[in-house]
C-alpha positions in Angstrom: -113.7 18.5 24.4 -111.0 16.1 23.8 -107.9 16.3 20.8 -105.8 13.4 19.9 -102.3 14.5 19.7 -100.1 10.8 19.0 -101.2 8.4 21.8 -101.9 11.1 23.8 -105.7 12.1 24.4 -105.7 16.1 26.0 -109.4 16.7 27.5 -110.9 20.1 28.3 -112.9 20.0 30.9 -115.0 22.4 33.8 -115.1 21.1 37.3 -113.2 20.7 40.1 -109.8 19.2 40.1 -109.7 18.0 43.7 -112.2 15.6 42.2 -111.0 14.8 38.7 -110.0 11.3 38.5 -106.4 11.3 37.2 -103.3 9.4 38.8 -101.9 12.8 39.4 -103.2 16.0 39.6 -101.3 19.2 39.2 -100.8 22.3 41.6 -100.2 25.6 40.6 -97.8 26.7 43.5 -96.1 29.7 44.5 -92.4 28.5 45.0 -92.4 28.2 48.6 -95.6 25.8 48.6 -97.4 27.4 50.9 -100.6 26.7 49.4 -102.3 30.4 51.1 -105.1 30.9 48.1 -106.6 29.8 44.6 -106.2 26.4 43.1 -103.6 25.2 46.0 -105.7 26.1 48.9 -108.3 24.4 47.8 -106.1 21.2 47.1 -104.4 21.7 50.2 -108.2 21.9 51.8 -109.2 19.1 50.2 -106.3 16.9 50.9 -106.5 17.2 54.3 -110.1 17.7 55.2 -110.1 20.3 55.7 -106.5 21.1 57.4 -104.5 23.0 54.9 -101.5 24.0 57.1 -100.8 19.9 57.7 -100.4 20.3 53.8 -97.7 23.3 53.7 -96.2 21.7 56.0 -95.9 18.4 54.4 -95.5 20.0 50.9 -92.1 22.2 52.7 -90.9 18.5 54.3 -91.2 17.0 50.9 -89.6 20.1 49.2 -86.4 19.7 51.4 -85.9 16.5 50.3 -86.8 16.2 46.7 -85.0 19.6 45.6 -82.9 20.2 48.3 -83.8 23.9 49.6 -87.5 25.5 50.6 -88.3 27.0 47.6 -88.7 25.3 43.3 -87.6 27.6 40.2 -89.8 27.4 37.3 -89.1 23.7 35.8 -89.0 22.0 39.2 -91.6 19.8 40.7 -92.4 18.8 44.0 -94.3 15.6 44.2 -96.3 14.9 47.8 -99.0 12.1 48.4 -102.7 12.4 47.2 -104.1 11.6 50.8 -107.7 12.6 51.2 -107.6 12.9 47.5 -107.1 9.3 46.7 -110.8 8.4 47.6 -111.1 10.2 43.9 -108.8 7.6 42.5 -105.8 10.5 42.7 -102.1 8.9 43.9 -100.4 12.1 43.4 -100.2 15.9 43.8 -97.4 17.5 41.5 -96.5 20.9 42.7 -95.1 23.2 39.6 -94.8 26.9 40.0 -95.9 29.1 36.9 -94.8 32.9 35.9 -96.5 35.7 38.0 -97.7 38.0 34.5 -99.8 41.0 36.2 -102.0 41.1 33.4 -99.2 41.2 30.5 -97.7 38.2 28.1 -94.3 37.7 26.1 -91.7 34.9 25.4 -90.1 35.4 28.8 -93.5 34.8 30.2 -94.6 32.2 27.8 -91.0 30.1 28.2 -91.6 29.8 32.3 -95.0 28.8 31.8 -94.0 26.0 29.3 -91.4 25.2 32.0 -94.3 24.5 34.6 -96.1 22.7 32.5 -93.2 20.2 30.8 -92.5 19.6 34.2 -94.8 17.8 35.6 -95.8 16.0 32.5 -91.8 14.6 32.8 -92.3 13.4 36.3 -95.9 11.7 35.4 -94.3 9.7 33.0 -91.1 8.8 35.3 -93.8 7.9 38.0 -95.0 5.9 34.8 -98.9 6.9 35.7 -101.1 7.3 32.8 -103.3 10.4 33.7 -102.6 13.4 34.8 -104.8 16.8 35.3 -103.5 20.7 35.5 -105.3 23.4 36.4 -104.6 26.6 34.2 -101.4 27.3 35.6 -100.9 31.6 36.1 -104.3 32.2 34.8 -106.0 32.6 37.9 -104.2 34.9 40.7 -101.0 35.3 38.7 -102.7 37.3 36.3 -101.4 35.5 33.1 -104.2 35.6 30.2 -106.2 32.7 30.1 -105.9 32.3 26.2 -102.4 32.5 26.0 -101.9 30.2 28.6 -104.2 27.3 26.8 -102.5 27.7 23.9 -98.8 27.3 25.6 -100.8 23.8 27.2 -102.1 22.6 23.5 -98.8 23.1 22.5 -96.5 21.5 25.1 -99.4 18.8 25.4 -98.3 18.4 21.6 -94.7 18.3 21.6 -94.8 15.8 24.9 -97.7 13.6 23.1 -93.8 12.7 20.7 -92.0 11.4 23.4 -95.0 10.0 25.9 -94.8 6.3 26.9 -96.9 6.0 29.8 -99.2 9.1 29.8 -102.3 8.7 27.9 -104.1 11.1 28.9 -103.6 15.2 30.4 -106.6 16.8 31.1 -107.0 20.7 31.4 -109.7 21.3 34.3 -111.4 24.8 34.8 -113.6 25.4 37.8 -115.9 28.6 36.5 -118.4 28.3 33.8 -116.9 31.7 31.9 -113.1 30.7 31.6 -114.0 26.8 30.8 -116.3 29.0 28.1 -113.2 31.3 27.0 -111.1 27.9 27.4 -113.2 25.7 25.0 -113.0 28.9 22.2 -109.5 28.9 22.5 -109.0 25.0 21.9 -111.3 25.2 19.2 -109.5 28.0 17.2 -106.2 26.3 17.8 -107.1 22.9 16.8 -109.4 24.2 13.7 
């Protein structure tokens, strides 16, 4: 499913991010980028072949550099090389770190996640790429409802689509058939 906000075309779609063509693609990361389970193991797999430690350990070398100390707040990005990942057409991994919600949602919730996901979208357009892909940041092991976290992305998407240059597109990529389901209902109710 794809929405037009401005210049900017947001896409919901199900697969696999390690393989979603965009110039960057997005991890949700805890804040010490240890990449030890859901979406950033699998990037940090996948990256590698296969050799997710080299990641972490890349990700932590990067992290001292770019931010100065070995962990990001909410708002902060880490950016590291696509490696394995470019044969996808990927240049970039963007590490974010979302809100850890145990199952519960409010503002104080909701204002960390938009943090995670502004973010990124910021440093795609200073990198001046014109695709980038997130998974649903929090959603998975942090707990955060998947619904309330779609609708934060529709509406940062929409408030960035005002000030986007470069970007052209931000795509929203679920791995299992139920959430994309639960996903695509929730785009459809916001943009109805």
């Amino acid at each position: 499913m794809e929405i037009k906000f401005g210049d900017v075309i947001f896409k919901l779609v199900k697969g696999d991010i390690t393989k979603y063509p965009a110039d960057a693609i997005v991890n949700a990361a805890n804040r010490y980028l240890e990449h030890g389970g859901g979406v950033a193991l699998a990037i940090a797999k996948a990256a590698t072949e296969g050799r997710p430690e080299e990641y972490t350990r890349l990700s932590k070398e990067e992290m001292k550099k770019q931010v100065g100390r070995d962990y990001i707040e909410h708002g902060e990005v880490v950016v590291t090389p696509a490696l394995a990942l470019e044969r996808h057409g990927i240049k970039f991994v963007i590490h974010t770190v979302g809100p850890v919600c145990n199952g519960v949602w409010n503002e104080g919730f909701k204002e960390k996640l938009r943090k995670a996901l502004t973010a990124p979208l910021k440093k795609a357009e200073e990198l001046k790429l014109k695709s980038i892909a997130f998974p649903a940041i929090s959603a998975g092991i942090y707990g955060c409802p998947l619904e309330d976290v779609v609708r934060t992305f529709l509406e940062v998407v929409e408030e960035f689509s005002k000030s986007a240059k470069s970007v052209k597109e931000v795509a929203l990529v679920i791995y299992d058939k139920e959430s994309a389901r639960r996903a695509l209902e929730t785009v459809k109710s916001h943009s109805a």
